[in-house]
C-alpha positions as a Markdown table, in Angstrom:
| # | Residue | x | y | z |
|---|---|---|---|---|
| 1 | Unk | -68.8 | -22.7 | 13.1 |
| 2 | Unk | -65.2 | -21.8 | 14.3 |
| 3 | Unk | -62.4 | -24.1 | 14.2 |
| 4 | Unk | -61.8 | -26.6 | 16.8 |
| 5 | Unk | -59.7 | -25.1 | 19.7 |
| 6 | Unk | -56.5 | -26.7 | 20.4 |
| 7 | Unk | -57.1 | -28.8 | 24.4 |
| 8 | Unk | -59.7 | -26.3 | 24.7 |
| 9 | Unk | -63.3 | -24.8 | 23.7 |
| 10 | Unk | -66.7 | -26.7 | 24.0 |
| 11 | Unk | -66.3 | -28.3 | 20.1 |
| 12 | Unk | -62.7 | -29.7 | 21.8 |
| 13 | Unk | -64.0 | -31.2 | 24.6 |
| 14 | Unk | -67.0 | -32.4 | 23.0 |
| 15 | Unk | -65.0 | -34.4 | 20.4 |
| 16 | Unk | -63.1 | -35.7 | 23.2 |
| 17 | Unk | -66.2 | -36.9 | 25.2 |
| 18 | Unk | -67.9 | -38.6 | 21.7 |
| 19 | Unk | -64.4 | -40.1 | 20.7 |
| 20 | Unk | -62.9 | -41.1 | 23.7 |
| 21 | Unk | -65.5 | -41.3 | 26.7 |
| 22 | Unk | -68.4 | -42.3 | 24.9 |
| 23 | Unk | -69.9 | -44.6 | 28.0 |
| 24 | Unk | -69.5 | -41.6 | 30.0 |
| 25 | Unk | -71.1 | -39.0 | 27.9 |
| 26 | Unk | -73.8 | -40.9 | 26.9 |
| 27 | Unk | -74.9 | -41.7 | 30.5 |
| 28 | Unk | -74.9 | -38.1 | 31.4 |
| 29 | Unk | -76.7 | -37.5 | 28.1 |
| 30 | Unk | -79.4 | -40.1 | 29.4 |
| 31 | Unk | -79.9 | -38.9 | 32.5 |
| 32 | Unk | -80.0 | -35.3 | 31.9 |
| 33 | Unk | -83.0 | -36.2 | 28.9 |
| 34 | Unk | -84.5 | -39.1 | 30.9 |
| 35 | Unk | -84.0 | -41.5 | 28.1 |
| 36 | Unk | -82.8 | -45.4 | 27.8 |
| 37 | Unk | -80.6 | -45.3 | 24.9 |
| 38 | Unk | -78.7 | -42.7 | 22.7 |
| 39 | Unk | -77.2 | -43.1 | 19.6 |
| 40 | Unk | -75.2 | -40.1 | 17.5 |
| 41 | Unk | -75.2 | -39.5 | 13.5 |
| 42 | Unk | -72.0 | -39.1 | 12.2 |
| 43 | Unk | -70.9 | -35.8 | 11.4 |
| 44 | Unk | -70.7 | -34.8 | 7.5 |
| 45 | Unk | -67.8 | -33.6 | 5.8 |
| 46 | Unk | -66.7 | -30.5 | 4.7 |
| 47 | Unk | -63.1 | -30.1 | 2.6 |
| 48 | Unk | -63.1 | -26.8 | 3.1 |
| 49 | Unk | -62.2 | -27.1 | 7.1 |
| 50 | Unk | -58.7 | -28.1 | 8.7 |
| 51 | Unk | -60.4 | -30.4 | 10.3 |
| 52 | Unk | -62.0 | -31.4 | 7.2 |
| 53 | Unk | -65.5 | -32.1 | 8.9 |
| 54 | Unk | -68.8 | -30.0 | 9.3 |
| 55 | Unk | -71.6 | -29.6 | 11.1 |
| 56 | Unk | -75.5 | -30.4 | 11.0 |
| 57 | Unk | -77.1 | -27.2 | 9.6 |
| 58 | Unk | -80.7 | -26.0 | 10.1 |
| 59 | Unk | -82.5 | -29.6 | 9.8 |
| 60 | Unk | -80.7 | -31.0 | 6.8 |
| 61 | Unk | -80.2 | -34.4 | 9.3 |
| 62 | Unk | -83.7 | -35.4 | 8.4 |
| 63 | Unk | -83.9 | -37.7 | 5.2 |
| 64 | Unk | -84.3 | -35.6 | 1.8 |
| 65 | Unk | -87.8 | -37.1 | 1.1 |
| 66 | Unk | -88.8 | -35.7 | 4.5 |
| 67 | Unk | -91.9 | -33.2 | 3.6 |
| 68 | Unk | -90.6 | -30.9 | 7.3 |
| 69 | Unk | -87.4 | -30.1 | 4.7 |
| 70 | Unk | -88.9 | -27.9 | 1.9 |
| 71 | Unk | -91.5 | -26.5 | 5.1 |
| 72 | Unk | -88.1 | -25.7 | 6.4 |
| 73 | Unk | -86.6 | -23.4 | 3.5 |
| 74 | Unk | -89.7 | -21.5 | 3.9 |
| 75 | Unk | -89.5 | -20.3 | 7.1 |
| 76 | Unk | -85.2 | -19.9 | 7.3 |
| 77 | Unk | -82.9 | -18.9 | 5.0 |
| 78 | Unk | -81.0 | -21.5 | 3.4 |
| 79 | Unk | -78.4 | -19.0 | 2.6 |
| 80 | Unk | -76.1 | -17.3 | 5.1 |
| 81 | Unk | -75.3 | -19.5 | 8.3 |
| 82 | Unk | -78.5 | -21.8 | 9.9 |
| 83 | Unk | -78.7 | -23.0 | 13.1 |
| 84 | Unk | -75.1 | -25.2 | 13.5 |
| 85 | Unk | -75.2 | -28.2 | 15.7 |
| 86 | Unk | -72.4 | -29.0 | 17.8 |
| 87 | Unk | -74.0 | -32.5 | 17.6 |
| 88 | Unk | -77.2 | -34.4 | 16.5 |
| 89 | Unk | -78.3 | -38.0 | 17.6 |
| 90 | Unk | -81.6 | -40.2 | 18.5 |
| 91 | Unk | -82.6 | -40.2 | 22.0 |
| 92 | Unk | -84.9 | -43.0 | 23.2 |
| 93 | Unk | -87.4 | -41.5 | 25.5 |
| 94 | Unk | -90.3 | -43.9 | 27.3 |
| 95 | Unk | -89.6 | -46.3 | 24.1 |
| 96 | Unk | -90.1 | -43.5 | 21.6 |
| 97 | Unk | -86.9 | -42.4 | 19.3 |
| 98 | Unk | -86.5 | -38.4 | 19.4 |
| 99 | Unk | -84.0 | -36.2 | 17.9 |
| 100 | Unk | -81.4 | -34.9 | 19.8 |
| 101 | Unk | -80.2 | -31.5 | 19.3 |
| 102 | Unk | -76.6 | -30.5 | 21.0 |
| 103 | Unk | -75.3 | -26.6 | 21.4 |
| 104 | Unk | -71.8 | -26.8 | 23.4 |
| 105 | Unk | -70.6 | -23.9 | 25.3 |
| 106 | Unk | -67.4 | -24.0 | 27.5 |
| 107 | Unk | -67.1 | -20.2 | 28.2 |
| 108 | Unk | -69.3 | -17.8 | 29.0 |
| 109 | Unk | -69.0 | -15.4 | 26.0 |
| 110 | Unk | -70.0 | -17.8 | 23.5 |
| 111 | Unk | -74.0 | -17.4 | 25.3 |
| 112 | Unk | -73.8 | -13.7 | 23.3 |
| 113 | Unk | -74.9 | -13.7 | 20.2 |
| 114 | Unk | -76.5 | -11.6 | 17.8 |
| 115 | Unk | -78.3 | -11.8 | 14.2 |
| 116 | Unk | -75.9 | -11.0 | 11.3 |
| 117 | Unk | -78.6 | -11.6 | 8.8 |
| 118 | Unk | -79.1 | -8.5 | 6.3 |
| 119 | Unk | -82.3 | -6.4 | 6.3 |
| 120 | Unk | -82.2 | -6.8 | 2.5 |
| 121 | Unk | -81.7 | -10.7 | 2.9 |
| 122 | Unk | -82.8 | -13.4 | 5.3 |
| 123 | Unk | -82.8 | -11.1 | 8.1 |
| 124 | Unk | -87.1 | -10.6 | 7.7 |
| 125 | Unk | -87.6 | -14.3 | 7.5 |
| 126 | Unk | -86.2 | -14.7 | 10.3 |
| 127 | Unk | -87.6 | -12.1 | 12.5 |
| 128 | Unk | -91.5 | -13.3 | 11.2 |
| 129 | Unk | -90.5 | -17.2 | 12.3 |
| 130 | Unk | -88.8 | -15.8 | 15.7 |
| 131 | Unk | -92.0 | -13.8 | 16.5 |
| 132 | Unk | -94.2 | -16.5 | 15.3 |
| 133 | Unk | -92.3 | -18.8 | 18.1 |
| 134 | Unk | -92.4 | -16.4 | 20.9 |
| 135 | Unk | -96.5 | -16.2 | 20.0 |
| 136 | Unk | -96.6 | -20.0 | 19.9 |
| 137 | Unk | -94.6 | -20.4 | 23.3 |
| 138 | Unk | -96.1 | -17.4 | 25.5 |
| 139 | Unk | -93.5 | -15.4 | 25.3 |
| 140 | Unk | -94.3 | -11.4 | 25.4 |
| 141 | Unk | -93.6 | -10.2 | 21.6 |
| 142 | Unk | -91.4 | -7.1 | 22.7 |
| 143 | Unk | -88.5 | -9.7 | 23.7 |
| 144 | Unk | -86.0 | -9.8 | 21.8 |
| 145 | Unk | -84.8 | -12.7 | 20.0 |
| 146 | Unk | -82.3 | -11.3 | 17.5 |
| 147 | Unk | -79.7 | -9.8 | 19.5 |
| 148 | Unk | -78.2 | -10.8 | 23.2 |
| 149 | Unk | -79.3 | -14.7 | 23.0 |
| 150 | Unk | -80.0 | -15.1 | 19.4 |
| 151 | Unk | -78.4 | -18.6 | 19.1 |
| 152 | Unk | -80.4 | -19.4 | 21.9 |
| 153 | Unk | -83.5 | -18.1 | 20.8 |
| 154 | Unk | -82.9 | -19.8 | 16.9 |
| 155 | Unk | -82.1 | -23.5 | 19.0 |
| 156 | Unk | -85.9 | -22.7 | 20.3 |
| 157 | Unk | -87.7 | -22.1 | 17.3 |
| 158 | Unk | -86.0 | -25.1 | 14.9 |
| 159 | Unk | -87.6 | -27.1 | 17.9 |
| 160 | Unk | -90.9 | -25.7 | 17.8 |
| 161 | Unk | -90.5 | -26.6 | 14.2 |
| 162 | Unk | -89.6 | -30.0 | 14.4 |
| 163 | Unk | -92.5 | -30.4 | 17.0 |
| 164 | Unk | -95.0 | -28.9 | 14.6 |
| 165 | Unk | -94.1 | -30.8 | 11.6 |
| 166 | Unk | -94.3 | -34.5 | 13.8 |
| 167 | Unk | -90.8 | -35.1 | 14.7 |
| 168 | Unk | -90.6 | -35.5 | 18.3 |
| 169 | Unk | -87.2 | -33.7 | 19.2 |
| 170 | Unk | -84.9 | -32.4 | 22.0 |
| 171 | Unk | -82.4 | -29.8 | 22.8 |
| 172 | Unk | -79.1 | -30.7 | 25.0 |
| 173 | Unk | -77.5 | -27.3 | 26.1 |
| 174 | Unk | -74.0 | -28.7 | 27.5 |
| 175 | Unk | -72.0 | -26.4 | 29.3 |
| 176 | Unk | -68.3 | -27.9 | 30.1 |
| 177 | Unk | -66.5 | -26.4 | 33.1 |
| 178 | Unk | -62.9 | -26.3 | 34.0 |
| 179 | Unk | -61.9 | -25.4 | 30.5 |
| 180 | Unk | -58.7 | -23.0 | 30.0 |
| 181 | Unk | -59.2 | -19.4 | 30.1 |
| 182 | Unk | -57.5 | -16.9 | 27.7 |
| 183 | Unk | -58.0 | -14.0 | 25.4 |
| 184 | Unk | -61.6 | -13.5 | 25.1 |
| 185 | Unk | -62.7 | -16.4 | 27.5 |
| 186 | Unk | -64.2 | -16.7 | 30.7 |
| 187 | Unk | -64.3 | -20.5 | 31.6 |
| 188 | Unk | -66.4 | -21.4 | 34.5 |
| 189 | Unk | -64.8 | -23.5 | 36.6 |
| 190 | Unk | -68.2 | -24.8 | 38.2 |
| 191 | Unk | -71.8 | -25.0 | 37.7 |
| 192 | Unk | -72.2 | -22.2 | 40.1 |
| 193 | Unk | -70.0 | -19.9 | 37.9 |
| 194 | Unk | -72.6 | -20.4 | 35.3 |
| 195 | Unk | -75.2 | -19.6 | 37.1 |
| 196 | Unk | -74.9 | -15.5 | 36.8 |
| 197 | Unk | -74.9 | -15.9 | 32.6 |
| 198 | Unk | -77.6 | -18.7 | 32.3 |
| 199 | Unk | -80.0 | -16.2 | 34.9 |
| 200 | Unk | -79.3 | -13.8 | 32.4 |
| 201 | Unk | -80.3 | -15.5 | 29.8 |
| 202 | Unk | -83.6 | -16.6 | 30.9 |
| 203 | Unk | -84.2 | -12.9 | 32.3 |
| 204 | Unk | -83.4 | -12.0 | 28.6 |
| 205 | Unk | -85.4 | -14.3 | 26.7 |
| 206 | Unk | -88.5 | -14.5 | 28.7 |
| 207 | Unk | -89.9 | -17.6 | 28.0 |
| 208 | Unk | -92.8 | -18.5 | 30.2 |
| 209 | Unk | -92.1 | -20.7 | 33.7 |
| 210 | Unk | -94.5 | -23.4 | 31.8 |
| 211 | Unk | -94.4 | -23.5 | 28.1 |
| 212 | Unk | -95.4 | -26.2 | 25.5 |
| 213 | Unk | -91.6 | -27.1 | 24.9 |
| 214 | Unk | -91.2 | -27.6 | 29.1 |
| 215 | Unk | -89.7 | -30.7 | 29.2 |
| 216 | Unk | -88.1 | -31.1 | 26.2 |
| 217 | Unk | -85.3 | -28.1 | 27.2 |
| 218 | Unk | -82.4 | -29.7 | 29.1 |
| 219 | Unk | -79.1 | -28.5 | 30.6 |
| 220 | Unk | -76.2 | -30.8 | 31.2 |
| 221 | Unk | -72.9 | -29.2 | 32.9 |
| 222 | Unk | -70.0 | -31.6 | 32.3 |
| 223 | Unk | -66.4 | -31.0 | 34.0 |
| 224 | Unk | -63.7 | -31.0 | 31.1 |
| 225 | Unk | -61.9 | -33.8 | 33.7 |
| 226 | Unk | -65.2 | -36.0 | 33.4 |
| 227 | Unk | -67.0 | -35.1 | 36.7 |
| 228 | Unk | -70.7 | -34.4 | 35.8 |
| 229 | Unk | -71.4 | -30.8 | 37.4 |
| 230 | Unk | -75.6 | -31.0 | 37.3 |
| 231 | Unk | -78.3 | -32.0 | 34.9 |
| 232 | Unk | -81.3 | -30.7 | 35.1 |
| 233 | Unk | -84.7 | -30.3 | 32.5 |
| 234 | Unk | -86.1 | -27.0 | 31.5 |
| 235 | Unk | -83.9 | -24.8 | 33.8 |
| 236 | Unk | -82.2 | -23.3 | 30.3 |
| 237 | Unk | -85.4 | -22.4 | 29.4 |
């Protein structure tokens, strides 16, 4: 988790949109997951940030008597750094509450990511409970999940996991456009300037054109003026 960006970065804008366009948000939020009603956990705190707040890690939102936590620490590190959410709420789908799972991006090199898990440490656990996904999903095992879209690829597999262990979940991949450019950052300034890096992406991780998760993938492109871009299911995937 880096710190927040100052009027720019996709953990910027999306404290923005929570704080201060709520209504807004939350109706792209509905109609990108086709759900009637959202609602978002409060983030927890962490003194040891400027900001003085943290993120959801891995799937410590679920309640600690919750029998998917302890299934959790056995197939993912609970050392090192977990799957981050940019933001977690409940999403009601067809009258059933879901979880909702955010990941923010508002430039294009924040899609790259590699594994920085030691071979000595978490770094096999990992690789068995990526593999076990890709076999679970279709996906051809020489892919590879680790490096090139591994934050992607992680997302994936703590939803499989949720799935498996009977909490109906969902992943929001937001993508803000217009946001400033500068050392290190190539800011799309429309959904079509994303399209190059997200085709990459899905070229990379080779998930199947139907796969059990279908559905339950959705993409959201939000202007950092308010405008909603385009919201569409599954194309992430």
């Amino acid at each position: 988790m880096a710190e927040i960006g100052n009027g720019y970065g996709s953990e910027c804008h999306l404290l923005r949109f929570m704080g201060r366009h709520r209504s807004l948000l939350n109706a792209a939020v509905l109609d990108a997951t086709g759900g009637s009603e959202v609602e978002w956990l409060d983030a927890p705190f962490d003194g040891s940030r400027t900001w003085l707040d943290g993120e959801w890690r891995g799937v410590d939102f679920l309640p600690d008597d919750d029998p998917a936590r302890p299934a959790w620490a056995r197939v993912w590190p609970l050392r090192g750094n977990p799957p981050n959410w940019d933001a977690v709420g409940r999403v009601t789908v067809e009258g059933r509450r879901e979880w909702l799972l955010v990941e923010a991006k508002a430039n294009i090199e924040e899609m790259r990511s590699s594994c920085k898990a030691s071979p000595q440490g978490g770094r096999p656990l990992i690789e068995r409970t990526l593999n076990r996904t890709k076999e679970a999903l279709g996906v051809a095992p020489e892919r590879d999940w680790l490096n090139g879209h591994y934050q992607f690829c992680n997302r994936i597999a703590v939803l499989h996991f949720l799935m498996e262990h009977g909490h109906p979940a969902r992943l929001l991949f937001l993508h803000f456009t217009g946001d400033r450019s500068g050392p290190g950052r190539t800011c799309p300034a429309n959904a079509d300037e994303w399209a190059e890096a997200l085709a990459a992406q899905v070229a990379h991780v080779g998930l199947p054109e139907h796969h059990p998760l279908q559905g339950r993938v959705h993409k959201l492109m939000l202007d950092v003026t308010g405008k909603v871009a385009a919201s569409m299911t599954g194309v992430a995937a």
